[in-house]
C-alpha positions as CSV (number, residue, x, y, z in Angstrom):
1,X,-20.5,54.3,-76.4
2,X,-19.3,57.7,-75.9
3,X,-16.1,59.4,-77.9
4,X,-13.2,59.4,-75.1
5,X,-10.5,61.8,-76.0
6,X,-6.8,60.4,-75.0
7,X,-4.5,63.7,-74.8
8,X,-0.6,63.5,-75.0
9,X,1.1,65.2,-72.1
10,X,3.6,66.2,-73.7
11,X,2.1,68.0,-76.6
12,X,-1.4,68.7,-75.4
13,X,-2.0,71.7,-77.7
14,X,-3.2,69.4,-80.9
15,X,-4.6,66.0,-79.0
16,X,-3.9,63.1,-81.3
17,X,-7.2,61.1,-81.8
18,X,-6.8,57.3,-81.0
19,X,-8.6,54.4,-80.9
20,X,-8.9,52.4,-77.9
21,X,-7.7,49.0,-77.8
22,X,-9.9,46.3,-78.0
23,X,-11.0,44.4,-75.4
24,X,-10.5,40.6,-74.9
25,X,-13.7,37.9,-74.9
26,X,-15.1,37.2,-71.0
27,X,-12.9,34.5,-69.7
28,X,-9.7,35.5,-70.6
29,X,-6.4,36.1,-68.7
30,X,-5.6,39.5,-67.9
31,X,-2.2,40.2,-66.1
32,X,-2.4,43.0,-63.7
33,X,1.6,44.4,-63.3
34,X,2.5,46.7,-60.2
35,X,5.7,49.0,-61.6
36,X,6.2,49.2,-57.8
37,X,5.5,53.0,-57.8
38,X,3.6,53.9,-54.4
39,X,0.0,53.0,-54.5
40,X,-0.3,51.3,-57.8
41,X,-1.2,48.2,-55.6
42,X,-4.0,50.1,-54.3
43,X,-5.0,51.1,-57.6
44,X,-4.5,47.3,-58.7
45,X,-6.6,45.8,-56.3
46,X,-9.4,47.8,-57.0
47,X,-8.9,47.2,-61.0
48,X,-8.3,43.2,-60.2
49,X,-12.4,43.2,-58.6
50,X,-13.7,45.1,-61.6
51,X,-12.6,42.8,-63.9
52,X,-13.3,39.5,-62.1
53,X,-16.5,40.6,-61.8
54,X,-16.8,41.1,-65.3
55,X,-16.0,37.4,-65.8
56,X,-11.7,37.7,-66.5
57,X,-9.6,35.5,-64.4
58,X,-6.8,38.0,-63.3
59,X,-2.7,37.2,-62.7
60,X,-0.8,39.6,-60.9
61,X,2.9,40.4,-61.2
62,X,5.5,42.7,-60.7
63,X,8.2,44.6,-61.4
64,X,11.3,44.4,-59.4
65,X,11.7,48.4,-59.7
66,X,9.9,51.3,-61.0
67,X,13.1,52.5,-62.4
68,X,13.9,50.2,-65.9
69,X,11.8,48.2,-68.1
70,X,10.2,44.9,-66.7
71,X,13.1,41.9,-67.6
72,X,12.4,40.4,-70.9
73,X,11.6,36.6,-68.6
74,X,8.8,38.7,-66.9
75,X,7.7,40.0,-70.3
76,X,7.8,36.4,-71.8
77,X,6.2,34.3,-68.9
78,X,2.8,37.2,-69.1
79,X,2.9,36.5,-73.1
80,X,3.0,33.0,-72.0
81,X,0.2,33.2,-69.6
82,X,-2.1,36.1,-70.4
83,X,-4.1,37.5,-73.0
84,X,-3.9,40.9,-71.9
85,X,-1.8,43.5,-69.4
86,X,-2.5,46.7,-67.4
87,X,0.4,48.1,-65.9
88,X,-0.2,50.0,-63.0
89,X,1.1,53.8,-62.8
90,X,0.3,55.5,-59.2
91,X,2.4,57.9,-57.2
């Protein structure tokens, strides 16, 4: 696997190094969540056929706006549910 360098936008002149997360086993539950920022459904859909065809089942939810934090029942019910998120950013 190849280094992948993850920069900070703001503070890009001294990157931070960072490990990537690790991934969970084939079969899991991955919840896909749509901010609701234009496109991230696109971006989303695309994301949700990778990764069933890598073997996760995928659960989608969403915000119910871009501009707070996801309610702490919609943040319970994907812990509840899922093994996993992606949140979707796309403008």
């Amino acid at each position: 696997m190849s280094a992948l360098e993850i920069l900070d936008p703001s503070a890009e002149r001294d990157p931070e190094g960072r490990p990537l997360a690790s991934r969970p086993p084939e079969g899991k539950t991955i919840a896909l969540m749509d901010i609701r920022k234009p496109r991230g459904d696109v971006f989303l859909d695309e994301l949700q056929q990778l990764l069933t065809a890598r073997g996760y089942a995928v659960q989608r939810t969403m915000k119910p706006t871009f501009t707070k934090p996801a309610p702490a029942d919609v943040r319970k019910e994907i812990a509840a549910r899922c093994d996993a998120v992606i949140e979707a950013l796309a403008d």
